[in-house]
CHARMM-style PDB file with segment names, atoms N, HN, CA, C and O in Angstrom:
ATOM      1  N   UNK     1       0.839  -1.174   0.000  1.00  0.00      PROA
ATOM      2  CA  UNK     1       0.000   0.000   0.000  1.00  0.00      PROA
ATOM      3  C   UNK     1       0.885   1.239   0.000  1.00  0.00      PROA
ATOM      4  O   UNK     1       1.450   1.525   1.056  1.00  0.00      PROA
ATOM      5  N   UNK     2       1.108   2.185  -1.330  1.00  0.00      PROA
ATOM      6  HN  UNK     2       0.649   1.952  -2.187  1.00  0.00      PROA
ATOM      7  CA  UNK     2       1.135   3.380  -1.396  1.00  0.00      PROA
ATOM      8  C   UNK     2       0.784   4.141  -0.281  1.00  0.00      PROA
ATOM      9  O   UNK     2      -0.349   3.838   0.092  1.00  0.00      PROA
ATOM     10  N   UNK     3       1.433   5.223   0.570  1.00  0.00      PROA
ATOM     11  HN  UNK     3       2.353   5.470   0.267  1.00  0.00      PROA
ATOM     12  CA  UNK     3       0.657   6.495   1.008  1.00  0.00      PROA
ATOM     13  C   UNK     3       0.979   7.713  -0.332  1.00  0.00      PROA
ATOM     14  O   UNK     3       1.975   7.791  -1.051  1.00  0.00      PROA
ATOM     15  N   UNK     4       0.062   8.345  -0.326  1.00  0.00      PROA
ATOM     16  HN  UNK     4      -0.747   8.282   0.258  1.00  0.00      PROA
ATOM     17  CA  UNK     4       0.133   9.681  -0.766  1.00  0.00      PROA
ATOM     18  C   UNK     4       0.649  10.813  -0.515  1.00  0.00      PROA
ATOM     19  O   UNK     4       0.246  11.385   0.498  1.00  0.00      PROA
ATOM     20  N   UNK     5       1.630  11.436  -1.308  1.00  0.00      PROA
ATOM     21  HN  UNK     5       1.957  10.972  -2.131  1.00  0.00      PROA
ATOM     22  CA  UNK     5       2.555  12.678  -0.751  1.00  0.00      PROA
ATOM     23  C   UNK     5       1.705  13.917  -0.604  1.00  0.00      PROA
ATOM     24  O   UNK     5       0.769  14.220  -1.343  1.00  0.00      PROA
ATOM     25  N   UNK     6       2.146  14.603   0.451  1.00  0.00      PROA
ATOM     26  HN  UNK     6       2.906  14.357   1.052  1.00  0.00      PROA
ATOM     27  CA  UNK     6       1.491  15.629   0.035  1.00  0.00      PROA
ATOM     28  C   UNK     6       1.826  16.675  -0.833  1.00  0.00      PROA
ATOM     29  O   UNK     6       2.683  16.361  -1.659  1.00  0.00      PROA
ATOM     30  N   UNK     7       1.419  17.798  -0.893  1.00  0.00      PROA
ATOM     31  HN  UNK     7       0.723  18.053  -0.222  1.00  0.00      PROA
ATOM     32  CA  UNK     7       2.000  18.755  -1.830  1.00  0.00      PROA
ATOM     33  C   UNK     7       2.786  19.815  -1.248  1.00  0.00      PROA
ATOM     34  O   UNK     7       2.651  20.087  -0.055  1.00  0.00      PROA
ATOM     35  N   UNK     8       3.610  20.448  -2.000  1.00  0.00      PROA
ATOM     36  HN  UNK     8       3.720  20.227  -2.969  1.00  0.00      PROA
ATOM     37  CA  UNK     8       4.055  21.791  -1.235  1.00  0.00      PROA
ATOM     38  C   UNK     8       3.336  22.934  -1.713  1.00  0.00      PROA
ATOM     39  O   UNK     8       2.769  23.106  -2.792  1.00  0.00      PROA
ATOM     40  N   UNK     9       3.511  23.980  -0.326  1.00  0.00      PROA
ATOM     41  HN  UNK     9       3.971  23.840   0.550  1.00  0.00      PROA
ATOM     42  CA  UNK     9       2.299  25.015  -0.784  1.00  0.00      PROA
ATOM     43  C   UNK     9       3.265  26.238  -1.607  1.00  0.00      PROA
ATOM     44  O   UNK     9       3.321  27.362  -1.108  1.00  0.00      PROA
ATOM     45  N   UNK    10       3.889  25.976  -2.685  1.00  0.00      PROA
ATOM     46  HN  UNK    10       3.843  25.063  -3.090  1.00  0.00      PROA
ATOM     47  CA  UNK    10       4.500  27.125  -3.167  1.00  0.00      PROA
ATOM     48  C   UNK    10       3.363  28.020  -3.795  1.00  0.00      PROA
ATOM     49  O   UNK    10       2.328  27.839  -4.435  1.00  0.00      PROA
ATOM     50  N   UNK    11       4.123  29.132  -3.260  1.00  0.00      PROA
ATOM     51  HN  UNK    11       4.964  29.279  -2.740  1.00  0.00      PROA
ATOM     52  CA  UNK    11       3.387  30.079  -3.350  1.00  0.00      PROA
ATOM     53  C   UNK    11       1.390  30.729  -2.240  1.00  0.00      PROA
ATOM     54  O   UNK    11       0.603  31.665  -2.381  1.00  0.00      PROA
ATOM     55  N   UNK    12       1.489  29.572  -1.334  1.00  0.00      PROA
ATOM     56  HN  UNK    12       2.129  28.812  -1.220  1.00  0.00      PROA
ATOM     57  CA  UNK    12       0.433  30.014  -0.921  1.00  0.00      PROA
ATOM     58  C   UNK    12       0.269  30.130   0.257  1.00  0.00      PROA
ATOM     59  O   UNK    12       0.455  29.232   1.078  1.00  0.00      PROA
ATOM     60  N   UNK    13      -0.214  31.593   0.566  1.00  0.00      PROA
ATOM     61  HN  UNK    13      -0.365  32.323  -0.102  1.00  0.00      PROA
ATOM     62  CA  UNK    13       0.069  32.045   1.762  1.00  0.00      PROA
ATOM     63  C   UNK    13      -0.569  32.427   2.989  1.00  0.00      PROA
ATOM     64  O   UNK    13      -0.368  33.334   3.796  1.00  0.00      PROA
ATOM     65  N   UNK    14      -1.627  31.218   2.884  1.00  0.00      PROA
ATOM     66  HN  UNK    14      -1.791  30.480   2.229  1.00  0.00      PROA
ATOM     67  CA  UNK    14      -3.212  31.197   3.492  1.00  0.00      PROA
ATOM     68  C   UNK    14      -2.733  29.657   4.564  1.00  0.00      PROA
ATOM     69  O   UNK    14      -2.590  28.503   4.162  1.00  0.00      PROA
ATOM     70  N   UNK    15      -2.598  30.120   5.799  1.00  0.00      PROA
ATOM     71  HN  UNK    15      -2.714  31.057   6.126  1.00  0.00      PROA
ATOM     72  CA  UNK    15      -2.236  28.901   6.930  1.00  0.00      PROA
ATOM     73  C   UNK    15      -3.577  28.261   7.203  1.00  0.00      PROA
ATOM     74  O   UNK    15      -3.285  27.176   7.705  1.00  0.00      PROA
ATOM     75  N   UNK    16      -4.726  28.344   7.147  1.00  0.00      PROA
ATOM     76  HN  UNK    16      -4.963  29.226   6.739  1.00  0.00      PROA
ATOM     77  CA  UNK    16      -5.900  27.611   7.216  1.00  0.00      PROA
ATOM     78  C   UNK    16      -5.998  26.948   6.157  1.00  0.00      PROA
ATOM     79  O   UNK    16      -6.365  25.791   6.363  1.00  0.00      PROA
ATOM     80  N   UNK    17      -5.734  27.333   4.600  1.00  0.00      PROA
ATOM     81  HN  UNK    17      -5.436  28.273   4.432  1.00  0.00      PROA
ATOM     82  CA  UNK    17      -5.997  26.776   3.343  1.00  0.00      PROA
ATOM     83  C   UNK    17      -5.031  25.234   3.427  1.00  0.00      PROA
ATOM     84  O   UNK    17      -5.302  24.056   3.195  1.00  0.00      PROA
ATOM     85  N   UNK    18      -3.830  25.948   3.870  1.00  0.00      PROA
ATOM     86  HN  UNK    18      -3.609  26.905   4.058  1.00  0.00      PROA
ATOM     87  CA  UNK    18      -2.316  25.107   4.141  1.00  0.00      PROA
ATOM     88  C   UNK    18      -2.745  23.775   4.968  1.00  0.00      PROA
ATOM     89  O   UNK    18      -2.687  22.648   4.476  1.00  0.00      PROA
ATOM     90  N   UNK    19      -3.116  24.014   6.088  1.00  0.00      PROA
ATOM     91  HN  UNK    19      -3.163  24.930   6.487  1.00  0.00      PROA
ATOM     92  CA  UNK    19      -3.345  23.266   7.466  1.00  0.00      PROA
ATOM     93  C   UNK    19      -4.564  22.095   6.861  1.00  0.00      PROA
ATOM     94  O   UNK    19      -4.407  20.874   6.840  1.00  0.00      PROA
ATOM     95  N   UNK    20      -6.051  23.019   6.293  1.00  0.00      PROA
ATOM     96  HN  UNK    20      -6.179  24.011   6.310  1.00  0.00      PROA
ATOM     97  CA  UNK    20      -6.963  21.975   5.985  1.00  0.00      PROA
ATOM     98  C   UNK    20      -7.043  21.018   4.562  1.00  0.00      PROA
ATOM     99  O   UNK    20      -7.629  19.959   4.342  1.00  0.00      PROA
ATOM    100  N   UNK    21      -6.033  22.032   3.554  1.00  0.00      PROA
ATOM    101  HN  UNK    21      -5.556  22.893   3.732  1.00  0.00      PROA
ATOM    102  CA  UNK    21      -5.771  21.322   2.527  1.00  0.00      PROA
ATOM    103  C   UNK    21      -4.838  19.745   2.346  1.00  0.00      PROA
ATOM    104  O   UNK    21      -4.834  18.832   1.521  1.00  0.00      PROA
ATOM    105  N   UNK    22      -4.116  20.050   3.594  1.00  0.00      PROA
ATOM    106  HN  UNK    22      -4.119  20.792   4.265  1.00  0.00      PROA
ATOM    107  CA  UNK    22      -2.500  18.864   4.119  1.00  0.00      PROA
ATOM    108  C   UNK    22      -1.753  19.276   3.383  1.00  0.00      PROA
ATOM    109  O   UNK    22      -1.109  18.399   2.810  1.00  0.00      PROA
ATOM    110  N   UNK    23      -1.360  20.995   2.921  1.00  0.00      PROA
ATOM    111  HN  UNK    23      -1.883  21.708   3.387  1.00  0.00      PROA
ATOM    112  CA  UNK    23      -0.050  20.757   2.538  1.00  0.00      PROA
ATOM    113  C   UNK    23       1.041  19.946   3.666  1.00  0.00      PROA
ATOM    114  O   UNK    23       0.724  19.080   4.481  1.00  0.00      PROA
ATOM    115  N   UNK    24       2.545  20.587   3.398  1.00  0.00      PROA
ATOM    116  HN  UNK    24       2.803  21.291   2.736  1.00  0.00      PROA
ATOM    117  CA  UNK    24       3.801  20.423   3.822  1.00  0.00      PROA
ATOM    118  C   UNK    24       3.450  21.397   4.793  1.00  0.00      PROA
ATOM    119  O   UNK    24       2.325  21.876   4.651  1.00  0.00      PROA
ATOM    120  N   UNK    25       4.288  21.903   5.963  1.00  0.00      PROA
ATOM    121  HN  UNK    25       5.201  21.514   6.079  1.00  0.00      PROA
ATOM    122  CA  UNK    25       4.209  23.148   6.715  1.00  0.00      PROA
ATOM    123  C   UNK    25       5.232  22.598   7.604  1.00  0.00      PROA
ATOM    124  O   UNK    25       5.295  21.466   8.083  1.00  0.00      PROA
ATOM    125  N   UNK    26       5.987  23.551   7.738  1.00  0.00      PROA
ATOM    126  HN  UNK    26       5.936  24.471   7.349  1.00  0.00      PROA
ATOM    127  CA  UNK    26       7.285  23.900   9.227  1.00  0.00      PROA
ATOM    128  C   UNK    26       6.759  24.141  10.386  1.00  0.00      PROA
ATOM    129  O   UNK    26       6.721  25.316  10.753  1.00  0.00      PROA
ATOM    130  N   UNK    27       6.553  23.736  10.720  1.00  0.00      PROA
ATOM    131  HN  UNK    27       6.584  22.782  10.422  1.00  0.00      PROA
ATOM    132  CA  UNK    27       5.498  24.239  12.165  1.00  0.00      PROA
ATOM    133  C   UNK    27       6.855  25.037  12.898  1.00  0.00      PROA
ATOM    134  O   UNK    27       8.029  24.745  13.126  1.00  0.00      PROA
ATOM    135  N   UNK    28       5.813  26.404  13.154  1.00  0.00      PROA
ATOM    136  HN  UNK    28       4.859  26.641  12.969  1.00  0.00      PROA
ATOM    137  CA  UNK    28       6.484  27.522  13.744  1.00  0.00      PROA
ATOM    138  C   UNK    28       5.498  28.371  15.025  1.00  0.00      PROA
ATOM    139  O   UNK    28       5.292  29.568  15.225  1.00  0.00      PROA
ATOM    140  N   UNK    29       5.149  27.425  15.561  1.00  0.00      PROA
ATOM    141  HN  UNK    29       5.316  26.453  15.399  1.00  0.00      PROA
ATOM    142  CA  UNK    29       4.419  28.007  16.190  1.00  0.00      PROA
ATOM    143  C   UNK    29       5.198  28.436  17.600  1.00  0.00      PROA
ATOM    144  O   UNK    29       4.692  29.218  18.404  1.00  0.00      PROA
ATOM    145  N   UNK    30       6.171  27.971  17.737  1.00  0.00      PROA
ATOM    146  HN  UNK    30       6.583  27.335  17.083  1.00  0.00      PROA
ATOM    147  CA  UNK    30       6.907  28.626  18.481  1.00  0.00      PROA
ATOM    148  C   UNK    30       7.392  30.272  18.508  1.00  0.00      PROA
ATOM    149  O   UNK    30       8.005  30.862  19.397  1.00  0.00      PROA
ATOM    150  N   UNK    31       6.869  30.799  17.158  1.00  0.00      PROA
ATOM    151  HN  UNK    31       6.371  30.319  16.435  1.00  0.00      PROA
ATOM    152  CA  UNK    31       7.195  31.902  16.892  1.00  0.00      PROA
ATOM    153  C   UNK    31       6.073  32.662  18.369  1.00  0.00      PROA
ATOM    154  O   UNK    31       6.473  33.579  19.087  1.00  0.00      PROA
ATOM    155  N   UNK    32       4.851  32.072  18.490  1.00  0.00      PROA
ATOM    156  HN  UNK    32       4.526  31.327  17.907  1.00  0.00      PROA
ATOM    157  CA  UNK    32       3.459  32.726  19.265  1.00  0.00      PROA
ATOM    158  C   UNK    32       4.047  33.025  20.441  1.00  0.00      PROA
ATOM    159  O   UNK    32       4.156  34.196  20.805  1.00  0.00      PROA
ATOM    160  N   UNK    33       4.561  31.836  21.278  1.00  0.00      PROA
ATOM    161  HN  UNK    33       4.473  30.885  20.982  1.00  0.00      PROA
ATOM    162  CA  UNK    33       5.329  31.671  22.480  1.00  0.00      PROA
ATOM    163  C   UNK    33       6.014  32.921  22.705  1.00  0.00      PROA
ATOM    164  O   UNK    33       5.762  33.729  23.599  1.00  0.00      PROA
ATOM    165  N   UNK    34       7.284  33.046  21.436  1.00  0.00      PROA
ATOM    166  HN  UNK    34       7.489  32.389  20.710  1.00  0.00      PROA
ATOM    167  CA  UNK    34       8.218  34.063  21.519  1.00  0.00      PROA
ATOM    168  C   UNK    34       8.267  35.621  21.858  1.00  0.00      PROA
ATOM    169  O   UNK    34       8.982  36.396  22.493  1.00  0.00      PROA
ATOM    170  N   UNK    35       6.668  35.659  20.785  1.00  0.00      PROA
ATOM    171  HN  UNK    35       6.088  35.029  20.269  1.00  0.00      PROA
ATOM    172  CA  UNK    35       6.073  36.743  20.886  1.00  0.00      PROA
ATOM    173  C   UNK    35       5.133  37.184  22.019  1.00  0.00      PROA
ATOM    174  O   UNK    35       5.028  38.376  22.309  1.00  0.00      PROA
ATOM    175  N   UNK    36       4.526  36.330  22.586  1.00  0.00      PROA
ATOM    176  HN  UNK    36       4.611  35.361  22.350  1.00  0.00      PROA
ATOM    177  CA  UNK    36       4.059  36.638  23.430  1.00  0.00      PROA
ATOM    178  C   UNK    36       4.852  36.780  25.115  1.00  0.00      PROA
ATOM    179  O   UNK    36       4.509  37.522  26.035  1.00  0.00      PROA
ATOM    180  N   UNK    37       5.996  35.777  25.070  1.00  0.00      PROA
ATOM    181  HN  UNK    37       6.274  35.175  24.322  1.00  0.00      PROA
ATOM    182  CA  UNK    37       6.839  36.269  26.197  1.00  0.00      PROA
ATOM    183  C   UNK    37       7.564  37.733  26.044  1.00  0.00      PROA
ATOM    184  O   UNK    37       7.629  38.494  27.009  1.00  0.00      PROA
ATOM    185  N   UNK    38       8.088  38.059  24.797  1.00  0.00      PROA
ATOM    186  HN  UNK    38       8.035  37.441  24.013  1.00  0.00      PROA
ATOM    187  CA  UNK    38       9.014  39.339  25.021  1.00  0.00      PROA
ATOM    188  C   UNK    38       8.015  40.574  24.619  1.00  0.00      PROA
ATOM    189  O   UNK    38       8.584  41.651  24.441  1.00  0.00      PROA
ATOM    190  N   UNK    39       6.353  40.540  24.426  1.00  0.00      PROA
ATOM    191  HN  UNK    39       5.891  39.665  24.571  1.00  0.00      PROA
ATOM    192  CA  UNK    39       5.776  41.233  24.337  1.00  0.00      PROA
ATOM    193  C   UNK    39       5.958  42.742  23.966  1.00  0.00      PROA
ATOM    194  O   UNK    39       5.589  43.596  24.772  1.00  0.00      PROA
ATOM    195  N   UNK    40       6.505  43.087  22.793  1.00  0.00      PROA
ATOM    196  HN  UNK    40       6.805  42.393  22.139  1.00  0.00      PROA
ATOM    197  CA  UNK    40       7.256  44.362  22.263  1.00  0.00      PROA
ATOM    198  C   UNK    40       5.668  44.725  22.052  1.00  0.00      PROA
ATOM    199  O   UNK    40       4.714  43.952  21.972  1.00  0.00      PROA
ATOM    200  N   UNK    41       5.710  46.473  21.975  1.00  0.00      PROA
ATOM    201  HN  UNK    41       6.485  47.101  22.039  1.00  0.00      PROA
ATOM    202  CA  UNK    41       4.705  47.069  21.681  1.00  0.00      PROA
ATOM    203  C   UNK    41       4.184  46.553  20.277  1.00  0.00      PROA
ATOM    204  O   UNK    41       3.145  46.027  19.877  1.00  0.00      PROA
ATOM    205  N   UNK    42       5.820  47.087  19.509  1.00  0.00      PROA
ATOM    206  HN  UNK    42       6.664  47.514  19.834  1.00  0.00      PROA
ATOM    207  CA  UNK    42       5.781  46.465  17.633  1.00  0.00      PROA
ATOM    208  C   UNK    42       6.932  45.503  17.975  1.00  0.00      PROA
ATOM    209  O   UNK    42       7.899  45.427  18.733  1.00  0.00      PROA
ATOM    210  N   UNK    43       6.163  44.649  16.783  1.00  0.00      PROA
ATOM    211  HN  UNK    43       5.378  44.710  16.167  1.00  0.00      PROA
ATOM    212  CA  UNK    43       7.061  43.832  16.341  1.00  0.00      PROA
ATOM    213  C   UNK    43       7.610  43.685  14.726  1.00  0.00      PROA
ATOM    214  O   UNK    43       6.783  43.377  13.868  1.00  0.00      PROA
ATOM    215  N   UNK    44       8.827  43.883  14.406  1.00  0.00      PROA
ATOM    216  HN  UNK    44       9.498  44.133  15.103  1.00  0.00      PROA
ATOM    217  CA  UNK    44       9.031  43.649  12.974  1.00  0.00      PROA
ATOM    218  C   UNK    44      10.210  42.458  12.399  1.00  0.00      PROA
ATOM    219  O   UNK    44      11.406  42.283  12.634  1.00  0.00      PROA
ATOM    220  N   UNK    45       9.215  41.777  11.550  1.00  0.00      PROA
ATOM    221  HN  UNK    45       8.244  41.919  11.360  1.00  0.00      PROA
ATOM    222  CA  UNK    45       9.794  40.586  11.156  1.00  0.00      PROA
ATOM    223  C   UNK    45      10.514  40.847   9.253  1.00  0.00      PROA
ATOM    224  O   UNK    45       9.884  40.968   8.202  1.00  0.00      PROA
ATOM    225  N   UNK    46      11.925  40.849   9.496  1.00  0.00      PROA
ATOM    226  HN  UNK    46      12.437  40.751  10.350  1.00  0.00      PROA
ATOM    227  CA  UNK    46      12.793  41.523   8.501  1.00  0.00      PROA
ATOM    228  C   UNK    46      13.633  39.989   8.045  1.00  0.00      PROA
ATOM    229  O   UNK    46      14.518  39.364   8.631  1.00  0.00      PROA
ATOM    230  N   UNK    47      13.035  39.776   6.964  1.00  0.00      PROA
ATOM    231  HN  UNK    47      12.316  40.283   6.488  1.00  0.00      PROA
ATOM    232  CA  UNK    47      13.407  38.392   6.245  1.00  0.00      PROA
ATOM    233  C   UNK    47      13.520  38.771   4.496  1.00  0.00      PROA
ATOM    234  O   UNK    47      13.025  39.681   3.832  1.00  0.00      PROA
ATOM    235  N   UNK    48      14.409  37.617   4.137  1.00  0.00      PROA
ATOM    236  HN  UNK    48      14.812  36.877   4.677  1.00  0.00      PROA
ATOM    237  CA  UNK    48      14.430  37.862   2.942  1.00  0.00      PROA
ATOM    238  C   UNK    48      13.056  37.795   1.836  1.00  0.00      PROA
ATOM    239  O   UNK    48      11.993  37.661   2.443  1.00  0.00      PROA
ATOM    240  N   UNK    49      12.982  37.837   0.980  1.00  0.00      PROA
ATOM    241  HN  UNK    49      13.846  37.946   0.488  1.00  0.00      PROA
ATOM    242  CA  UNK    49      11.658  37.561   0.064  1.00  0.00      PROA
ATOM    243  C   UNK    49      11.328  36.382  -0.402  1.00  0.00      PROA
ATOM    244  O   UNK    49      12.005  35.613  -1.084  1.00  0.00      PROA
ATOM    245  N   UNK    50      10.339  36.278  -0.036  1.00  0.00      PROA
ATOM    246  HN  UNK    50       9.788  36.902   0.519  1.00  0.00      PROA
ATOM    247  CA  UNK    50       9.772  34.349   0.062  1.00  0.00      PROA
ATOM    248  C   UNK    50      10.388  33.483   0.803  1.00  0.00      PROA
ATOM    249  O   UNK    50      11.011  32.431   0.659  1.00  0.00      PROA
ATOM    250  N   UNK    51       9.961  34.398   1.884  1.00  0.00      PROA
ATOM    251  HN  UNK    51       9.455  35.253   2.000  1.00  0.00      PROA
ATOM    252  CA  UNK    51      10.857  33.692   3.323  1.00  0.00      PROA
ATOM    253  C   UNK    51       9.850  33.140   4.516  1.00  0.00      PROA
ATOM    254  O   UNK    51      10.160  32.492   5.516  1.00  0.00      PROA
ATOM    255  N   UNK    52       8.430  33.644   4.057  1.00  0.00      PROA
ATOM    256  HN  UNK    52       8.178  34.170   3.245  1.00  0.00      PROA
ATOM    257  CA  UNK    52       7.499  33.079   4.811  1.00  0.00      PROA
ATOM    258  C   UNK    52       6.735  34.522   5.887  1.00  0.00      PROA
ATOM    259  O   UNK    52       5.786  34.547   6.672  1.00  0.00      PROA
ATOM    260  N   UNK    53       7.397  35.228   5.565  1.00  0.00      PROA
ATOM    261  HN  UNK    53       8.167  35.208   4.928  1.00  0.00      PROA
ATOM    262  CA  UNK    53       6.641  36.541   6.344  1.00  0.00      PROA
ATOM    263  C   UNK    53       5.053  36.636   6.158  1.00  0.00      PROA
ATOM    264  O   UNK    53       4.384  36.744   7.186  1.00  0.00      PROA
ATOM    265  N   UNK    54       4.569  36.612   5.232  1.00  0.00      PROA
ATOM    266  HN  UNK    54       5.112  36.524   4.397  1.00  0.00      PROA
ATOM    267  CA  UNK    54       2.838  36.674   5.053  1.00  0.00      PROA
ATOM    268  C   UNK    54       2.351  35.100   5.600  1.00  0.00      PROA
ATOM    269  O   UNK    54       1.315  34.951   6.248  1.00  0.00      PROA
ATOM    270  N   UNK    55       3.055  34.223   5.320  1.00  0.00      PROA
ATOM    271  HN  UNK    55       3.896  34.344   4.794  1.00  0.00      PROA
ATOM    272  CA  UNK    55       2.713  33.367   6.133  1.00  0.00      PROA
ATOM    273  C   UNK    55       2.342  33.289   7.625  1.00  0.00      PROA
ATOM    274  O   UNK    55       1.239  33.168   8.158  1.00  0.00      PROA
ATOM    275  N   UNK    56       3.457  33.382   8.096  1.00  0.00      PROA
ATOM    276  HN  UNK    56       4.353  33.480   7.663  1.00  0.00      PROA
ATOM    277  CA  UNK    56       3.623  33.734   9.550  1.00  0.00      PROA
ATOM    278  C   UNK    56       2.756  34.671  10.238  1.00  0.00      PROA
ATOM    279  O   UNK    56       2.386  34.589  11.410  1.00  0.00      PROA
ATOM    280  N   UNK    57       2.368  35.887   9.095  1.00  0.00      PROA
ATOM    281  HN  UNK    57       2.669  35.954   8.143  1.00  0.00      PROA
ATOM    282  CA  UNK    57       1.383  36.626   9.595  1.00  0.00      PROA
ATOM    283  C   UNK    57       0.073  35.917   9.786  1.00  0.00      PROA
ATOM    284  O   UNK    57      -0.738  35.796  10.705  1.00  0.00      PROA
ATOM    285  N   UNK    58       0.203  35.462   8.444  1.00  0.00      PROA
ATOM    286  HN  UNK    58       0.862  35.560   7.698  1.00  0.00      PROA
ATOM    287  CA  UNK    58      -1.450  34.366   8.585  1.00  0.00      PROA
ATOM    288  C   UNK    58      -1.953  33.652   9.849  1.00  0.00      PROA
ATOM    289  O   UNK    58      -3.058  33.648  10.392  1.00  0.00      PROA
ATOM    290  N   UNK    59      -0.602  32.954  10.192  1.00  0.00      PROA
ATOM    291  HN  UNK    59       0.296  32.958   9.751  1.00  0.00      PROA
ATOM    292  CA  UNK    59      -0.668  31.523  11.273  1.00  0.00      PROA
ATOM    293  C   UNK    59      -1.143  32.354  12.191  1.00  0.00      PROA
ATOM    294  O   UNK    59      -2.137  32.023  12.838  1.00  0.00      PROA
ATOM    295  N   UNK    60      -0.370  33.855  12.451  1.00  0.00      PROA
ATOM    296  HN  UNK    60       0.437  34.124  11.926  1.00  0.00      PROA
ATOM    297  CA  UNK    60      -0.932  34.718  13.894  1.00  0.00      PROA
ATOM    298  C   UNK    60      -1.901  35.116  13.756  1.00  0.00      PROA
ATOM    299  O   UNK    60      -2.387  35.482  14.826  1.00  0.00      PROA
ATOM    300  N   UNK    61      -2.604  35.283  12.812  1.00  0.00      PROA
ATOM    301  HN  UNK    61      -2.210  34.986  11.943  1.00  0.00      PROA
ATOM    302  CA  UNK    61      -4.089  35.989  12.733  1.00  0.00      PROA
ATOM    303  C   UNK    61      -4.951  34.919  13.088  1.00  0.00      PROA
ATOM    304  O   UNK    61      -5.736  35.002  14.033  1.00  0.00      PROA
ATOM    305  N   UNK    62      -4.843  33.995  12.421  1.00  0.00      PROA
ATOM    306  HN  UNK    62      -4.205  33.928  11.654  1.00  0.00      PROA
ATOM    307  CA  UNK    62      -5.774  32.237  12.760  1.00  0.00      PROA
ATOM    308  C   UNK    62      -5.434  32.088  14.141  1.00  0.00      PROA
ATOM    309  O   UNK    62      -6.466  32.355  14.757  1.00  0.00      PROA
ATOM    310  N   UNK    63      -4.558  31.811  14.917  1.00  0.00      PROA
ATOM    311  HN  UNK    63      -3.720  31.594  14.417  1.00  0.00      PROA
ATOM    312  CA  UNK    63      -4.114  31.744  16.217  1.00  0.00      PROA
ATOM    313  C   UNK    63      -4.723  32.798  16.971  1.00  0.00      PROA
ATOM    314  O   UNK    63      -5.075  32.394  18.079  1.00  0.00      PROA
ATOM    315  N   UNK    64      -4.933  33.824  16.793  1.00  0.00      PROA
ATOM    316  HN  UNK    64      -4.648  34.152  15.893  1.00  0.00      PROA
ATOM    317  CA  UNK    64      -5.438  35.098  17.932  1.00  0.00      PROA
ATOM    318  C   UNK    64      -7.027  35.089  17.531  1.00  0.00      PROA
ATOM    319  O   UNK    64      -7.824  35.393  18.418  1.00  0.00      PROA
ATOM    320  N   UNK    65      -7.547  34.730  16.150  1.00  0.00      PROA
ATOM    321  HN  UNK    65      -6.899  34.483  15.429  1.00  0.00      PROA
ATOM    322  CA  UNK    65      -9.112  35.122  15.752  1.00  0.00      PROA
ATOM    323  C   UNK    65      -9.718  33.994  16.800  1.00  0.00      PROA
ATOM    324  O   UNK    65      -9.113  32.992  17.182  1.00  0.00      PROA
ATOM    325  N   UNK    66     -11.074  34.400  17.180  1.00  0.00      PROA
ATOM    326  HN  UNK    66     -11.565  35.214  16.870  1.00  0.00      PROA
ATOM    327  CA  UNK    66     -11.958  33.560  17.204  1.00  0.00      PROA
ATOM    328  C   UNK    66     -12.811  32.713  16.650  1.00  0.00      PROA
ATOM    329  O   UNK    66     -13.744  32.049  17.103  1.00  0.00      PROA
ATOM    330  N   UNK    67     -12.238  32.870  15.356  1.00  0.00      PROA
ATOM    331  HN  UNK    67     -11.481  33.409  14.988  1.00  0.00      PROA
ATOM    332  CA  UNK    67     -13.169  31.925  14.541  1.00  0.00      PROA
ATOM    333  C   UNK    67     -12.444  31.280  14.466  1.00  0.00      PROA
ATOM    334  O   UNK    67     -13.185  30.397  14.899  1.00  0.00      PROA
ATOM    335  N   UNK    68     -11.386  30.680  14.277  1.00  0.00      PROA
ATOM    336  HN  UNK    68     -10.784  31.397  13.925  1.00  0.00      PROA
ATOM    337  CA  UNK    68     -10.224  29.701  14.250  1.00  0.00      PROA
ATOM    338  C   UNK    68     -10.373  28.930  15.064  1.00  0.00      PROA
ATOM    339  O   UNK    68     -11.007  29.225  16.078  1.00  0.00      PROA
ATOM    340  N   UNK    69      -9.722  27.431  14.840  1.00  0.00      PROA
ATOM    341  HN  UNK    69      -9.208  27.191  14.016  1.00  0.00      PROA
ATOM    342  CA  UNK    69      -9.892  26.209  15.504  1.00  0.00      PROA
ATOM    343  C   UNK    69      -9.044  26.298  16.527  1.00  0.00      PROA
ATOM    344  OT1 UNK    69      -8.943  25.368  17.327  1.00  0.00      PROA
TER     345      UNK     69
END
């Protein structure tokens, strides 16, 4: 019996789409932890391009909304 690979999400930058579709994903949720212990007023996340920044934003918006699982 075959399993099925999943896919990678190039290019897509929707962490609910990611999560319920089964892409691939790095789990970074350690980033929440981080942020929420050193609690900066702002926070700025300075990465190269297509480095996962809109991502990351995503995961925190799904993580803090209430409509999220």
């Amino acid at each position: 019996m075959r399993e099925e690979k999943k896919w990678l999400p190039i290019g897509l930058e929707n962490f609910e789409k990611m999560i319920k579709d089964d892409y691939y994903y790095v789990d970074k949720t350690g980033l929440i932890s981080e942020l929420l212990r050193d609690g900066g007023l702002v926070n700025l996340f300075t990465r190269p391009r297509r480095f996962g920044k809109t991502l990351n934003m995503s995961m925190l918006e799904h993580f803090f909304s209430i409509e999220g699982d």
